[in-house]
C-alpha angles and dihedrals in degrees: 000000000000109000123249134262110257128177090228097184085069102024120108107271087244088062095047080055087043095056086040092062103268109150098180129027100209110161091196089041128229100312086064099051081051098058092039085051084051101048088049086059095207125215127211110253092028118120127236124201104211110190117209089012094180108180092357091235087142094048095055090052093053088063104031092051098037105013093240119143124243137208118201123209115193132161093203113081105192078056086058099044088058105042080055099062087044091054092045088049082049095049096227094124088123082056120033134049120178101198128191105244142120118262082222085057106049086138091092084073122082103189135093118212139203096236132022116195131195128175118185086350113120092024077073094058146092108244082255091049088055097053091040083054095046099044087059084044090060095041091057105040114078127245111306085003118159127241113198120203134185117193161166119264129196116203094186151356091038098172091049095049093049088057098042093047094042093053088047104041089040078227124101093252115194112174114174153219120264095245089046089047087056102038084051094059109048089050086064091055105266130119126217119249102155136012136167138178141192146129124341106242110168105130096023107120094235091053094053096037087057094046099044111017133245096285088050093057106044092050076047093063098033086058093051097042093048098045106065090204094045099053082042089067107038088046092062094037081053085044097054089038086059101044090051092041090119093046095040126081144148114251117189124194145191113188128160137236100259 
């Protein structure tokens, strides 16, 4: 399926990744998705809620790995197109949907769901975006549900980071302290069970290598390195990445429906 035309000097800084090759945004990497999936304890038969699926690469693993099924939510319908075809190679069309929606409008869902699960998500969004998104969270999870969250933390400066990864990102990226994250939180309606923190590590090569495989990243870096407005982007989201290094961070967290 051929990509779609974006204008990438105005897009989001996660579309200007997307169109790169990114399949996951994971702040904390792999190894922390990993430790957020362990702490959820998945059983076979239960149902997950992933906001912003993409690709549904994360999806696919869910139910590969522990035999739930997901549900995808995406607003992006070639994404969906896409992660479509992915989940029908991988035969989990008994398990996955990846479904066209808005992450503000998940009314248009009925079912709860056992897990709902969000990468990058709220960092992306206004303090009043974050609650409007949390409040349909709660709504759609059961009774003592889990919601699962990777994000971005910020240690320190937090005004100053909001503006410089706003102007960046052209999003208004808030990321938060961890104090504010979980505060946050528990005033939707979710208690803390389980929350980590550590080095940001979005753009680091490990950590790519280790999301996407070898072959991903290296069409990821033959695409940047062959599209001049594209390498212009990424380079000043990686610029901004590495100034901040000390007052940025990944937090994960597993917290349950009170």
């Amino acid at each position: 399926m051929i990509k779609k035309t974006l204008d990438l000097e105005t897009v989001p800084g996660y579309e200007v990744l997307a169109q790169a090759g990114k399949t996951v945004l994971r702040p904390g990497g792999r190894q922390a998705t990993e430790q957020l999936w362990q702490w959820a304890n998945f059983q076979p038969g239960q149902t997950v809620l992933e906001l912003a699926s993409g690709l549904g690469t994360s999806a696919i693993a869910l139910a590969k790995r522990y035999g739930v099924n997901v549900v995808g939510i995406e607003k992006d319908s070639h994404r969906v197109a896409i992660a479509t075809q992915r989940v029908q190679s991988a035969r989990l069309d008994h398990q996955v949907q990846i479904i066209p929606g808005n992450i503000f409008a998940l009314e248009t869902i009925s079912q709860q769901f056992d897990y709902v699960l969000a990468e990058a998500i709220l960092t992306m969004q206004s303090p009043r975006g974050k609650a409007k998104i949390l409040q349909g969270i709660y709504q759609h999870l059961k009774p003592g549900g889990q919601f699962l969250t990777h994000e971005l933390l910020a240690r320190n400066h937090q005004v100053e980071l909001h503006r410089v990864l706003s102007s960046v990102n052209r999003v208004n990226a808030t990321p938060l302290s961890i104090a504010d994250w979980k505060a946050t939180l528990e005033t939707a309606g979710l208690h803390i069970q389980n929350s980590q923190t550590g080095a940001m590590c979005l753009l680091h090569l490990p950590s790519l290598i280790a999301d996407e495989g070898i072959n991903n990243t290296l069409k990821i870096f033959w695409n940047i390195a062959t599209q001049p407005q594209m390498r212009s982007r990424v380079l000043a989201i990686r610029q901004v990445f590495q100034q901040y290094q000390q007052d940025l961070g990944y937090i994960i967290l597993a917290t349950t429906k009170f």
